[in-house]
C-alpha positions as CSV (number, residue, x, y, z in Angstrom):
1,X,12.9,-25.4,-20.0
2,X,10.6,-23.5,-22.1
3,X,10.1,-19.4,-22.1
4,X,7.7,-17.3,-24.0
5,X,10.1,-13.9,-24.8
6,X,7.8,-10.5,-25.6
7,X,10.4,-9.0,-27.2
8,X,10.5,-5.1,-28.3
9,X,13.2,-3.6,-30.5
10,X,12.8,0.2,-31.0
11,X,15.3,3.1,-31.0
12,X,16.5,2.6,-27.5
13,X,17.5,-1.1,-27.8
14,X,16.0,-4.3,-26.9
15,X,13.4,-4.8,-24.3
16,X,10.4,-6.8,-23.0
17,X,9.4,-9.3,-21.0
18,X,10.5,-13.2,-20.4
19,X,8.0,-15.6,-18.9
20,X,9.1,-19.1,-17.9
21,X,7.1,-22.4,-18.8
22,X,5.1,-23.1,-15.8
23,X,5.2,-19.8,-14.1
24,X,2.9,-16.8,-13.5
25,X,5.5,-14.5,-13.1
26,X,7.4,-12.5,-15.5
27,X,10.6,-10.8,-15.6
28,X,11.2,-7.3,-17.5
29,X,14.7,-7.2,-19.3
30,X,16.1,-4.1,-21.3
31,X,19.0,-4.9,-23.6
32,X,20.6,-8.1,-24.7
33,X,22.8,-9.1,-21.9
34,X,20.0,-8.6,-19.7
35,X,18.0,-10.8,-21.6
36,X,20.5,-13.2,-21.3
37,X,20.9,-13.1,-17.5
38,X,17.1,-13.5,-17.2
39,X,17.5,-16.7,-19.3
40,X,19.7,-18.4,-16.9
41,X,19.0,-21.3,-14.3
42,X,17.1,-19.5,-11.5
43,X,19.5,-21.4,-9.2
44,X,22.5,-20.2,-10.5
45,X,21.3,-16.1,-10.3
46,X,19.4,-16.8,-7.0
47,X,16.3,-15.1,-7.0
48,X,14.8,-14.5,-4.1
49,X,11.3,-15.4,-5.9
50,X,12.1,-18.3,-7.5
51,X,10.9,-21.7,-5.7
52,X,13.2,-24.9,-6.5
């Protein structure tokens, strides 16, 4: 799987947004491990969103 990552680093951390190959949607993130928890399976975070 592919994602385009808009990806912001100022004073307050990192932020942006995370857009997955193939989808319309995307999904804001601020900091690192939020970033990383946005770039898991869909599946295995269930989001109520995301189609199989």
């Amino acid at each position: 799987m592919r994602f385009i990552v808009d990806l912001e680093y100022g004073t307050d951390g990192v932020h942006g947004l995370v857009t997955r190959e193939g989808c319309d949607r995307s999904e804001p993130f601020h900091g690192w491990l939020e970033l990383l928890s946005v770039l898991e399976s869909p599946r295995s975070r269930g989001n109520p969103w995301d189609v199989p």
